[in-house]
TORDREN-740208 format. One line per 3 residues: number of its first residue (from 1); for each residue z, y, x of N, C-alpha, C. Coordinates in steps of 0.05 Angstrom, whole numbers, plus 32768, in hexadecimal, padded with zeros to 4 digits. Last residue first. Layout:
BEGIN
NUM> Z/Y/X/Z/Y/X/Z/Y/X ~ ...
//
This chain:
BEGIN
312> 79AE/7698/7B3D/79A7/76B6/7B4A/79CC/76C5/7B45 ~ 7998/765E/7B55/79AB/766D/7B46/79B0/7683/7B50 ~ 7952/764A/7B53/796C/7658/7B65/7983/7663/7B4B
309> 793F/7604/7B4E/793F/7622/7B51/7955/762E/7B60 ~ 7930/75D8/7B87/7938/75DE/7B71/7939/75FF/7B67 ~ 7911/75A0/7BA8/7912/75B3/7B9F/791E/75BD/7B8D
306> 791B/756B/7BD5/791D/757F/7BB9/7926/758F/7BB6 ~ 78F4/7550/7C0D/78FF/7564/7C03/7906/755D/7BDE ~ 78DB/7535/7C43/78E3/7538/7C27/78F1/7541/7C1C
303> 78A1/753E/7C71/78BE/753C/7C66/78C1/7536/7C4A ~ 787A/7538/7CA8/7883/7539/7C8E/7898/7532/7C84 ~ 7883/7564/7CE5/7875/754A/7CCE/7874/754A/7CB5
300> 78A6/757C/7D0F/78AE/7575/7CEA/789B/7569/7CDF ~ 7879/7588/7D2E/789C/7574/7D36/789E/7567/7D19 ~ 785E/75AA/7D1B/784F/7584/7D19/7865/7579/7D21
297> 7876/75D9/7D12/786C/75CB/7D01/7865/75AA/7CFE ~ 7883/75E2/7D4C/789D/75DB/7D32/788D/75CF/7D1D ~ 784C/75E6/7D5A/7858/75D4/7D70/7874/75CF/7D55
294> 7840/761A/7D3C/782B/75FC/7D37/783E/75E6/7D44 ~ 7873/763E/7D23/7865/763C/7D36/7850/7619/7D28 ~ 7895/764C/7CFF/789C/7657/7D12/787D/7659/7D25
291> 7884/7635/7CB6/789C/7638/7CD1/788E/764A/7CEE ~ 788D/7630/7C70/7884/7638/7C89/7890/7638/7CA6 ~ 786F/75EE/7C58/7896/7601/7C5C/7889/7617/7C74
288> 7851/75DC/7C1C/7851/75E0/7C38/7864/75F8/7C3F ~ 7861/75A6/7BEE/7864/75BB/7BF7/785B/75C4/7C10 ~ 7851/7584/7BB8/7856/757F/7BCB/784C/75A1/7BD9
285> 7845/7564/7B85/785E/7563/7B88/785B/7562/7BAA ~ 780D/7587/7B74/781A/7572/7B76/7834/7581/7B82 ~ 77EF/759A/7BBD/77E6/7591/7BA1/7800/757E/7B90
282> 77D3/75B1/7BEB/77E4/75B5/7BDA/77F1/75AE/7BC8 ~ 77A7/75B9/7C0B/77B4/759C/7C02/77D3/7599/7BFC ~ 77A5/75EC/7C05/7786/75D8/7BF7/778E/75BC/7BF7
279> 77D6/760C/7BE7/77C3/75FE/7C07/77AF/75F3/7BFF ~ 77F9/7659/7BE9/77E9/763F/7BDF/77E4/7631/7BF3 ~ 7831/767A/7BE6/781B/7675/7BEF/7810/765C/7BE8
276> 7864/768C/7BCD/784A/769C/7BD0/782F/7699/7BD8 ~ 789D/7677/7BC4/7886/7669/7BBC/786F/7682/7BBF ~ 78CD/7685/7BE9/78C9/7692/7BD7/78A7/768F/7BD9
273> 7917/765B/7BFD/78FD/7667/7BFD/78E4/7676/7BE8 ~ 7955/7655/7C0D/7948/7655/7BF2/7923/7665/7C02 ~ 796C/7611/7C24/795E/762F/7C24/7957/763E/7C13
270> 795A/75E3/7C68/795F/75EB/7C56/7968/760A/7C44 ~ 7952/75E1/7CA0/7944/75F3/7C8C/794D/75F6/7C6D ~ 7974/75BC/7CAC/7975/75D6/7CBB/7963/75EC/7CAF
267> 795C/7588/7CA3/7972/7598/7C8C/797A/75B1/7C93 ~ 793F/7569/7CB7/7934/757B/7CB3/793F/758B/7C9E ~ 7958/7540/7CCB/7944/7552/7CE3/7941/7572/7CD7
264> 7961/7528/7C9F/797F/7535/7CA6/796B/7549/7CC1 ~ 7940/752A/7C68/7942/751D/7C7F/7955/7535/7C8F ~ 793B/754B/7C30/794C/752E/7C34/7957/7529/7C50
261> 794B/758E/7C23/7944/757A/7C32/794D/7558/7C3A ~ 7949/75C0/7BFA/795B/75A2/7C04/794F/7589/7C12 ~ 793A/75FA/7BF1/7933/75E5/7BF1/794A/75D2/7BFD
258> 7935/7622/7BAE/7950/761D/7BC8/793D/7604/7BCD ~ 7903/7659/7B9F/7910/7638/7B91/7928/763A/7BB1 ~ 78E0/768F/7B77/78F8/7688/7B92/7907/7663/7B8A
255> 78A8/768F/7B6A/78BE/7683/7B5E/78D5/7687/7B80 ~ 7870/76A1/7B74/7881/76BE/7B72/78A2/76A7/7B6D ~ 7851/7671/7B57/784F/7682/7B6C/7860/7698/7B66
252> 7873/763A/7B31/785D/764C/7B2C/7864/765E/7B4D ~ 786B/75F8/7B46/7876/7611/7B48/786C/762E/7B43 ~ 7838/75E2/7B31/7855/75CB/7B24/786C/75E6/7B2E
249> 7811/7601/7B34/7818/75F1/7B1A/782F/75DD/7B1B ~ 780C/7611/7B65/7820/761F/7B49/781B/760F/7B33 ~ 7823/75EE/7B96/7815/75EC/7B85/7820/7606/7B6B
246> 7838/761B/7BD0/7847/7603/7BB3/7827/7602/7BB0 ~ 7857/762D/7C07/7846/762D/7BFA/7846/7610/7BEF ~ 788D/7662/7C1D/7885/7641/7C13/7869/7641/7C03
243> 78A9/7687/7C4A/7895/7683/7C33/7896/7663/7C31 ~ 78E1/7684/7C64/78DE/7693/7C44/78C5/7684/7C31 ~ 78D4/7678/7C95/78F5/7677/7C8A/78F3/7682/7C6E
240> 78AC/76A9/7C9D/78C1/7693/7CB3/78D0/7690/7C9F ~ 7886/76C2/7C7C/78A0/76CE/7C86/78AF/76B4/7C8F ~ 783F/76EE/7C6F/7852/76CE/7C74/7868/76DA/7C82
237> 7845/7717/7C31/7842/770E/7C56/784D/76F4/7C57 ~ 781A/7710/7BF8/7839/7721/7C0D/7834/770B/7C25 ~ 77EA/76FE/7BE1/77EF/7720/7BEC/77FE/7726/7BFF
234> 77F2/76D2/7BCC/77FF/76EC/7BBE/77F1/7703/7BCD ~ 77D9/76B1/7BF5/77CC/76AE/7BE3/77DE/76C7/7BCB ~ 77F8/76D4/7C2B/77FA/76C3/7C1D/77E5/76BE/7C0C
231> 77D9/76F6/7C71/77EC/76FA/7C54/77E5/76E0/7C41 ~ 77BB/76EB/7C94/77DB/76F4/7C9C/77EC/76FF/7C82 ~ 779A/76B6/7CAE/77A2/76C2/7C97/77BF/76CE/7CA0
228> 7787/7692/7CCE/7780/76AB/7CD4/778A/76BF/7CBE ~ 7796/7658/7CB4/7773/766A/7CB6/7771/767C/7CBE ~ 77BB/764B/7CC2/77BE/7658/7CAD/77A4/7666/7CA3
225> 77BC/762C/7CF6/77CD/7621/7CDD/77C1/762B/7CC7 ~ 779C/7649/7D21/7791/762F/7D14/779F/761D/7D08 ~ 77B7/767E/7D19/779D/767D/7D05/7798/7665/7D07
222> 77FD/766F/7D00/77E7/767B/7D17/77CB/766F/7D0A ~ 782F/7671/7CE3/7818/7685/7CDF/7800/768B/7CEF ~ 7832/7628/7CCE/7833/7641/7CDD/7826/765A/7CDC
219> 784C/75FB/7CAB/7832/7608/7CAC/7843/7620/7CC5 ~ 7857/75B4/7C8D/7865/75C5/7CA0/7842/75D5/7CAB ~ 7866/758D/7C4A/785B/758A/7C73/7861/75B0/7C76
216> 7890/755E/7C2D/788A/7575/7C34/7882/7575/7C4D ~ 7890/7554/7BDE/788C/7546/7BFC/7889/755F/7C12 ~ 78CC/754A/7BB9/78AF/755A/7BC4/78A8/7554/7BE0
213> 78E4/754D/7B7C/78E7/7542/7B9E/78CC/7549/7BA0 ~ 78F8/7588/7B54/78EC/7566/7B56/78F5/755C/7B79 ~ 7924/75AD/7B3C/7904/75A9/7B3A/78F1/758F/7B36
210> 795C/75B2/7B18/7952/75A2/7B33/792E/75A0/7B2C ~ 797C/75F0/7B19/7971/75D9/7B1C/7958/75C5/7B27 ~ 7992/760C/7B56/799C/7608/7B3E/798F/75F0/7B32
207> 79B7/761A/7B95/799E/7615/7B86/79A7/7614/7B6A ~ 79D1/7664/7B9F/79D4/764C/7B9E/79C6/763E/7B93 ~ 79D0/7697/7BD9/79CB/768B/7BC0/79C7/7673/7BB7
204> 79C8/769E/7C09/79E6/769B/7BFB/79E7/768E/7BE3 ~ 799A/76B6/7C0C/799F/769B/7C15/79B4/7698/7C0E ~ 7986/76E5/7BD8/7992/76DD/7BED/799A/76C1/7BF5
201> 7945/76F9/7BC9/7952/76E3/7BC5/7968/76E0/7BDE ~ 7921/7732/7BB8/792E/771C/7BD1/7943/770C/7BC6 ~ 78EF/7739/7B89/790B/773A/7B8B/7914/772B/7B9F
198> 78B2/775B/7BA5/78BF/7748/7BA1/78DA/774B/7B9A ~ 7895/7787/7BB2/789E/7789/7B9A/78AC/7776/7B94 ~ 7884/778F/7BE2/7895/779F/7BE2/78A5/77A6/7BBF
195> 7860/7762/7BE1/7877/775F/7BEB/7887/7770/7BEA ~ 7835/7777/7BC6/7841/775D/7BB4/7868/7766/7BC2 ~ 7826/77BA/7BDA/7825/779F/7BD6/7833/7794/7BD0
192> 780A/77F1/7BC1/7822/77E3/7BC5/7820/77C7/7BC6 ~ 77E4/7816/7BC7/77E8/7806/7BE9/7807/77FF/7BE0 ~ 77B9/7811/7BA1/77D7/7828/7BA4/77E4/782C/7BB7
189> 77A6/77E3/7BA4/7797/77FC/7BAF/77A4/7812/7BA9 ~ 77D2/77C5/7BA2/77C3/77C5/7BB0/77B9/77DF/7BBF ~ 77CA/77C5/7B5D/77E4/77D1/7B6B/77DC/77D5/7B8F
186> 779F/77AC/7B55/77A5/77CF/7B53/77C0/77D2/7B65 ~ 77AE/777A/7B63/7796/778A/7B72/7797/77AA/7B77 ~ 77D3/7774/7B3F/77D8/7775/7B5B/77C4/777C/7B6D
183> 77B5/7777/7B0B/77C5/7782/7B12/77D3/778B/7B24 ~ 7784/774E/7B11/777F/776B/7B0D/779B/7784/7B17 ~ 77AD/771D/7B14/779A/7723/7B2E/7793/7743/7B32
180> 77C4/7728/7AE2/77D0/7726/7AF4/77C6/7728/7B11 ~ 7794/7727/7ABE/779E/7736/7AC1/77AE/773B/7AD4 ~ 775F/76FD/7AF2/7770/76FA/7AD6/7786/7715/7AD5
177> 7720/76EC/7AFC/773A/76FB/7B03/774C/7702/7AE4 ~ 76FC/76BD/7B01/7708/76C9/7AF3/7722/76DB/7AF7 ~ 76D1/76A8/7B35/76E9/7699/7B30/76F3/76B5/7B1D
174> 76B0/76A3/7B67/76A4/76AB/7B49/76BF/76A5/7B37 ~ 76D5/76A4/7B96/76BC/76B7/7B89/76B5/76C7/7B71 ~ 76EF/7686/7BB6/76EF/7681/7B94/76E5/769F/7B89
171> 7701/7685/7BEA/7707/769B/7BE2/7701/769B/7BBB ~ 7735/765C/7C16/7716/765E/7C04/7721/767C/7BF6 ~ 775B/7659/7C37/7747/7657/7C41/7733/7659/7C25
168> 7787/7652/7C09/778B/763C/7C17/7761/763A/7C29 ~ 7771/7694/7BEC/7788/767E/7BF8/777D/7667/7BF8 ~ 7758/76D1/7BFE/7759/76B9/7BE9/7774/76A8/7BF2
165> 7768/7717/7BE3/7767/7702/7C01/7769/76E0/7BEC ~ 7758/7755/7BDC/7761/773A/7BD4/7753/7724/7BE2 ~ 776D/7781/7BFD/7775/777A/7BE1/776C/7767/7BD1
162> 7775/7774/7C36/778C/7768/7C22/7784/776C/7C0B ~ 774B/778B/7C59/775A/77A1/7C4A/7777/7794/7C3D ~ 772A/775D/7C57/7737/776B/7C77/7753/7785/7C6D
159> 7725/774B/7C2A/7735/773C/7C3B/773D/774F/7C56 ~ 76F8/777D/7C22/7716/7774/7C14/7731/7767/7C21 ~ 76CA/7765/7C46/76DE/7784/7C4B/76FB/7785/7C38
156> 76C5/773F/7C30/76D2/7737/7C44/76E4/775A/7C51 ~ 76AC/7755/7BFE/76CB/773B/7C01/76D3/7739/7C1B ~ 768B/776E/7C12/769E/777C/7BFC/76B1/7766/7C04
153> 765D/7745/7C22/7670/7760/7C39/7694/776C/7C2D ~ 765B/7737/7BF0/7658/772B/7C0B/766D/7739/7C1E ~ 763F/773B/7BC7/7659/7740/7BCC/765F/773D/7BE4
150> 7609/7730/7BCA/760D/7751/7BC4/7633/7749/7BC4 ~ 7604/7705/7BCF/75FE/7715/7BDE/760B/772C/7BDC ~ 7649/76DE/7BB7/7626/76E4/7BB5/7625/7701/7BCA
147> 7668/76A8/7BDA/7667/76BA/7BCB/764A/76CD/7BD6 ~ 765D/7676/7BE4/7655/7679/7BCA/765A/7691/7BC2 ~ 7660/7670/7C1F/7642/766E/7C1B/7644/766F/7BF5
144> 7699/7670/7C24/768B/7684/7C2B/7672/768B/7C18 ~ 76C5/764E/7C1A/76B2/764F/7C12/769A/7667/7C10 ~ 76E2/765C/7C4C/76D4/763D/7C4D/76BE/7642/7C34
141> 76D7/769A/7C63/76ED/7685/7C49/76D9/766D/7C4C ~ 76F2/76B7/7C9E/76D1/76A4/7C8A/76E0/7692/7C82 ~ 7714/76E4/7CAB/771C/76C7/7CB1/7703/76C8/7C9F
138> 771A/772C/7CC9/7717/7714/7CB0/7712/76F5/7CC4 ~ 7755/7747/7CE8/7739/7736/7CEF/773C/7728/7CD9 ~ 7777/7763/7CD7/7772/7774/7CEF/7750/775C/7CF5
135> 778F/7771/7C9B/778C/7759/7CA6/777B/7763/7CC6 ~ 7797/77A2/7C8F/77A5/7791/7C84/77A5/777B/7C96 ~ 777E/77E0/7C85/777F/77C6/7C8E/7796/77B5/7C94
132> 7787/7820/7C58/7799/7809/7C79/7789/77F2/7C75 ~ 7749/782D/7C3A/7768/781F/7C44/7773/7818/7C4E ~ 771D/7862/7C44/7729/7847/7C4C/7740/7841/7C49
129> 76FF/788D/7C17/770E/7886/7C2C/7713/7869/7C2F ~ 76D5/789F/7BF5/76D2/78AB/7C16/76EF/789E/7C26 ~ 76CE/7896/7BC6/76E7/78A3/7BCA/76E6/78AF/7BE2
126> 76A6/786C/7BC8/76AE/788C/7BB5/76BC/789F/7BB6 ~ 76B9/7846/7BEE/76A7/785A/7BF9/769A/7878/7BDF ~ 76E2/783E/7BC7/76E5/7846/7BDD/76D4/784E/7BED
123> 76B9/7829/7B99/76CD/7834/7B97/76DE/7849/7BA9 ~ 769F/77FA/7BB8/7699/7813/7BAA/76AA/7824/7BA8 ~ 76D1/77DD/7BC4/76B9/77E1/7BD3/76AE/77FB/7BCF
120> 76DB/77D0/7B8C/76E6/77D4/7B9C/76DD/77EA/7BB1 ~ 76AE/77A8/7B75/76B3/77C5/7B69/76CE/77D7/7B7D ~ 76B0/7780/7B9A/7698/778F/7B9B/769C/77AE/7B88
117> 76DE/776F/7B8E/76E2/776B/7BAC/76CA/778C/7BAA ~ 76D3/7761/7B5A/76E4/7776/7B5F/76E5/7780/7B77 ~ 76AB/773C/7B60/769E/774A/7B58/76C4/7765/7B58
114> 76C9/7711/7B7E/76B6/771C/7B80/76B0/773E/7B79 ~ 76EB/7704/7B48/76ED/770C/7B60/76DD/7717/7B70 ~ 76D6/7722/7B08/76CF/7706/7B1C/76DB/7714/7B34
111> 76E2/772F/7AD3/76D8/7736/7AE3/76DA/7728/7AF2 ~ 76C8/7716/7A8A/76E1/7715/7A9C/76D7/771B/7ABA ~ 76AD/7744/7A61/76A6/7727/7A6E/76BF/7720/7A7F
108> 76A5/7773/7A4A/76B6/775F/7A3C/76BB/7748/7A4C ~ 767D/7790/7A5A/7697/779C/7A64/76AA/777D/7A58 ~ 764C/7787/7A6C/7650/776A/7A64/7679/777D/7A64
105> 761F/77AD/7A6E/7630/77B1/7A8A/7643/7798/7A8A ~ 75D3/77BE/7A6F/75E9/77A7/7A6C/7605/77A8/7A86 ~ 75AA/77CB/7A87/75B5/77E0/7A69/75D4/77C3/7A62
102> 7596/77BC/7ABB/7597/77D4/7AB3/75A5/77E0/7A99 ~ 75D5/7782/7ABA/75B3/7790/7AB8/75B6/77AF/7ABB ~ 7607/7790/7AC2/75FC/776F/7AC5/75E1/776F/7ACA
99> 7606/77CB/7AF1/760F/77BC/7AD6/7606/7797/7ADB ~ 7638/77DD/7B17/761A/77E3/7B14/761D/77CD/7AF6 ~ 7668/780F/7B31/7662/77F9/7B28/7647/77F0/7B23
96> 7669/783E/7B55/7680/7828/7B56/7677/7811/7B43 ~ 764C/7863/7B4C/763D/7853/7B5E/765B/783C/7B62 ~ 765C/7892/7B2C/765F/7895/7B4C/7659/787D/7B4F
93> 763F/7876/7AFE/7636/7896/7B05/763B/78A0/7B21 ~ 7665/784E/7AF0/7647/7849/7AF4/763B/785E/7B01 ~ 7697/7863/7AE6/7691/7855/7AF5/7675/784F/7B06
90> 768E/787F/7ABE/7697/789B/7ACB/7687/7883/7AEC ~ 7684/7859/7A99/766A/786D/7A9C/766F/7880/7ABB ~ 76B0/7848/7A96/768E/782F/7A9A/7687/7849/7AA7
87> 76CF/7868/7A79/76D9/7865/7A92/76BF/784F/7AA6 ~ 76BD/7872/7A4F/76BB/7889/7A5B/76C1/7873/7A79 ~ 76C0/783F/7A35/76A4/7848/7A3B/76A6/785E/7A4B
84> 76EC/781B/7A2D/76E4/7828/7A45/76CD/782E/7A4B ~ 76FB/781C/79F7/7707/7833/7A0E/7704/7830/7A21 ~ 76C5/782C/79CB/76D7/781C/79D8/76E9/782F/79EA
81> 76A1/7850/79B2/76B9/7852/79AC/76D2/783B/79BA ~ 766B/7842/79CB/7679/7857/79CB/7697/7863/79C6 ~ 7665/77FB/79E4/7670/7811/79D1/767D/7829/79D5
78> 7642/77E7/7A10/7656/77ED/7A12/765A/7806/79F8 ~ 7608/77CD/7A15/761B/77BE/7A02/7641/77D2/7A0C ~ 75E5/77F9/7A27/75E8/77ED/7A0B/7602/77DF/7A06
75> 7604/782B/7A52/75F6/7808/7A49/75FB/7809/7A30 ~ 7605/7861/7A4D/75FD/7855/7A6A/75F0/7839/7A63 ~ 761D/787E/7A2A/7607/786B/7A26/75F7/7862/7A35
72> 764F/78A5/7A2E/765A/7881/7A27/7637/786F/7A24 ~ 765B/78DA/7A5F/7659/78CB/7A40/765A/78A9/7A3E ~ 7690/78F4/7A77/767B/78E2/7A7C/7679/78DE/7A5A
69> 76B1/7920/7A7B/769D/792A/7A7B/7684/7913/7A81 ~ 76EB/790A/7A70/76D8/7916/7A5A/76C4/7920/7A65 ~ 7706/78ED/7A9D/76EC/78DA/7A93/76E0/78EC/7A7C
66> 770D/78FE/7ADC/770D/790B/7AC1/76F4/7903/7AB1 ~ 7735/78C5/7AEF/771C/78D2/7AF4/7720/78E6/7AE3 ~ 775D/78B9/7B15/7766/78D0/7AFD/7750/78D5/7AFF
63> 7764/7883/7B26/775F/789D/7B45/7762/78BB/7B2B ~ 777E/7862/7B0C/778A/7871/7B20/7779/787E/7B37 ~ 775A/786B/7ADF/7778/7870/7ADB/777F/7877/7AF2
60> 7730/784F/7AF8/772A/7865/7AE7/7747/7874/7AE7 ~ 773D/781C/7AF9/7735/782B/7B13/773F/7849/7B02 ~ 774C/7809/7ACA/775D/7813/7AD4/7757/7822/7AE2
57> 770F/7806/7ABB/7723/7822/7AAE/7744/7825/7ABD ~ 7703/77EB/7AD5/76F3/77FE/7AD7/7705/7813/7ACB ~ 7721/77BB/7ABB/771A/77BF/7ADB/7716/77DB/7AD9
54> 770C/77B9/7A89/7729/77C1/7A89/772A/77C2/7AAA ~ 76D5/77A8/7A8E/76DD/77C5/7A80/76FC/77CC/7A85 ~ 76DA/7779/7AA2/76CF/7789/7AB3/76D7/77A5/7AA6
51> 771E/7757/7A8F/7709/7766/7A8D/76F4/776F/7AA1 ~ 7742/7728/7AAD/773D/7736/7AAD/7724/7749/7AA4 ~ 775B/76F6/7A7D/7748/7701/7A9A/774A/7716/7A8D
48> 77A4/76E4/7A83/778F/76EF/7A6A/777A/76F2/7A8D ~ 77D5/76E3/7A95/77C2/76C3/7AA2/77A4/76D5/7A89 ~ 77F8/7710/7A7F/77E9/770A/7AA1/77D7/76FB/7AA5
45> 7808/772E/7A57/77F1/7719/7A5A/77DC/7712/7A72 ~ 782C/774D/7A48/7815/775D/7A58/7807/7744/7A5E ~ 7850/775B/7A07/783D/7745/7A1F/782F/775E/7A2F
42> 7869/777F/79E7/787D/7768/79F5/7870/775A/7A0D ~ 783E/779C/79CB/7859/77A7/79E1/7870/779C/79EB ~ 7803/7777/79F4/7818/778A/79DA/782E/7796/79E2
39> 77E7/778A/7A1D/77DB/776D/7A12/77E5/7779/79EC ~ 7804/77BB/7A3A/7807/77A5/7A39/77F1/779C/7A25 ~ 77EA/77DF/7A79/77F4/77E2/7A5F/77F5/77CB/7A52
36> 77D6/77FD/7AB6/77D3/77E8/7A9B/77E8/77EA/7A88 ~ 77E7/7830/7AC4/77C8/7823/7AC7/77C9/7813/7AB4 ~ 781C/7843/7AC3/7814/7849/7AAE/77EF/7842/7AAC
33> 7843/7835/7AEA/7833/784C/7AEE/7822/784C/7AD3 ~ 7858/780E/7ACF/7869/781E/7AD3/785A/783E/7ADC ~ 782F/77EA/7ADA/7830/77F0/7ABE/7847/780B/7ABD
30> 782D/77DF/7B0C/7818/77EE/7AFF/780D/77F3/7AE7 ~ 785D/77D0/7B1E/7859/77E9/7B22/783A/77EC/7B12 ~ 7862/779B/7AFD/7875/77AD/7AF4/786A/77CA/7AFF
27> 7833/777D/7B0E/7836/7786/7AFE/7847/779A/7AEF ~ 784A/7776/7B48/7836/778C/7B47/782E/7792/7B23 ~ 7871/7759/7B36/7872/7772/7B3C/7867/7788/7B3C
24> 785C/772A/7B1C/7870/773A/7B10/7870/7750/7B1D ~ 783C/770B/7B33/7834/7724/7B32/7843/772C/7B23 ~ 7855/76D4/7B20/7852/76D4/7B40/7843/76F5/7B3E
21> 787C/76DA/7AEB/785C/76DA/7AF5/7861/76E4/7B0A ~ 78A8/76DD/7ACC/78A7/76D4/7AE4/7890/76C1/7AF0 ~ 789F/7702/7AA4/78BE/770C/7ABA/78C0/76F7/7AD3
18> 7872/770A/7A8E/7871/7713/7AA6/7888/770E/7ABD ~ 7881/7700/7A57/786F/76E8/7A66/786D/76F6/7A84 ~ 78A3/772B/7A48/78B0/771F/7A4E/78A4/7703/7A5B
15> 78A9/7774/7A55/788B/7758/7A58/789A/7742/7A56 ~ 78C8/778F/7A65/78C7/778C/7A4C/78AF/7773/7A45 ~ 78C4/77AA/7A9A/78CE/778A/7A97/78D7/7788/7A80
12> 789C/77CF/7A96/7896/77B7/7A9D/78A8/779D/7A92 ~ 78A3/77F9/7A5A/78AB/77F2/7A75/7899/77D3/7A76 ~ 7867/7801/7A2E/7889/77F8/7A37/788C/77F1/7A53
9> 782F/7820/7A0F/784A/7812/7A26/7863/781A/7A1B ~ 780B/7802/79DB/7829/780E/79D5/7838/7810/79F5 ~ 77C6/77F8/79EB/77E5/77F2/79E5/77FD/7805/79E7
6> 779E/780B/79F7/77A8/7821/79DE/77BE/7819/79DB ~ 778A/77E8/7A17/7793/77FC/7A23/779B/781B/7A0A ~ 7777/77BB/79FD/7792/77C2/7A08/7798/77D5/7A0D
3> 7757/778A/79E0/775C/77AA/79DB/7772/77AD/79E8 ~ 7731/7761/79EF/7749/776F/79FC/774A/7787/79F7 ~ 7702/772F/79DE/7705/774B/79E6/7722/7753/79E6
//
């Protein structure tokens, strides 16, 4: 369980496990707005999951419900004296959430993609309004057939909206949202996205150390490169000449790196670029570079590269 939201705030970039989490930003504005709050008053504990009770209460935060006129015994297992029984209850009452059962809401459990796509949803037909659209046509996540009935519509109305879009074509459903997911989602439905939080990296700038060698193929933004996708596995846009998609386990996501190219065809790219997007054959010591078009992409083939950070 996660007592947090009694934590002590502090500015954002007092987090010091945040300063270079691929949601650093949207973490910085939605602790700066005062929705979340840290873990303690040094952590905000991004890779932590996300709550269904700490979901519900941010909601709660940023639309300013007035949670003293709900009571707290909607479900059994949600304690009167926790802190988000006002905010369960205000939830459950306008039809934004429903429980696990009739007397069971599980506030402790970690919230599932899915199932935010589906408190979302709600939420906005509570409100009576819509969000800019984002994506002008959904794309069918390869894994379609696992996410459940009752989310169904909710996720793909999500994806049409951006606020949360899967990567490399699948959408991972049942899959744990972790504070850092919770955090850029909200930020989201603030209509601030990843990209208007990023730090730009100027090309002037020089590499630093040395990552690894990396193998490298070549993507475009047209739908039979990218699935029809017009934003990253982050959120932020694809950008010619910027995005790169890593593994984050050998690059974490949000990293600005310089690339260096071995083969001399393909030293004209060389660069600093800014890790936001994922692939399903991704994996490992190996990268996809974004470019221009499908016809630049298959010229370039595969390559090789190293990678390094940036000296800022």
């Amino acid at each position: 369980m996660f007592i947090l939201f009694f934590s002590t705030a502090v500015s954002a970039t007092e987090f010091s496990d945040s300063e270079n989490n691929w949601a650093k930003y949207s973490i910085d504005y939605v602790t700066d707005e005062g929705y979340f709050v840290g873990t303690s008053t040094a952590a905000f504990s991004p890779d932590q999951f996300m709550t269904r009770g700490m979901f519900v209460t941010v909601l709660a935060r940023v639309c300013n419900a007035d949670l003293e006129k709900y009571g707290s015994d909607v479900f059994h297992d949600v304690d009167s004296a926790s802190y988000y029984a006002a905010a369960v209850a205000w939830a459950y009452e306008n039809g934004i959430v429903s429980g696990m059962s009739d007397s069971i809401f599980a506030p402790d459990k970690a919230v599932t993609r899915e199932q935010i796509c589906e408190i979302l949803n709600n939420y906005y037909e509570y409100l009576g309004e819509t969000p800019t659209i984002k994506n002008t046509a959904t794309t069918k996540y390869e894994d379609d057939a696992k996410i459940s009935a009752w989310a169904y519509d909710a996720v793909y109305e999500m994806q049409k909206y951006g606020m949360l879009v899967g990567g490399s074509g699948s959408f991972d459903p049942q899959d744990k949202a972790t504070r850092a997911t919770g955090a850029t989602v909200i930020a989201r439905v603030c209509g601030q996205f990843l990209e208007y939080y990023k730090a730009p990296v100027a090309q002037t700038e020089t590499k630093g150390t040395l990552i690894g060698t990396f193998k490298s193929t070549f993507y475009s933004p047209s739908a039979s490169s990218n699935g029809g996708y017009t934003l990253t596995a982050t959120g932020a846009p694809l950008v010619v000449g910027e995005t790169l998609a890593v593994d984050p386990s050998i690059i974490p996501l949000g990293s600005w790196v310089y690339l260096e190219f071995t083969d001399a065809r393909l030293q004209c790219l060389n660069g600093v670029y800014h890790a936001t997007d994922t692939g399903g054959a991704i994996k490992g010591y190996k990268v996809d570079v974004l470019v221009s078009s499908n016809a630049l992409a298959y010229s370039y083939g595969v390559g090789s590269l190293k990678i390094y950070t940036v000296n800022q």
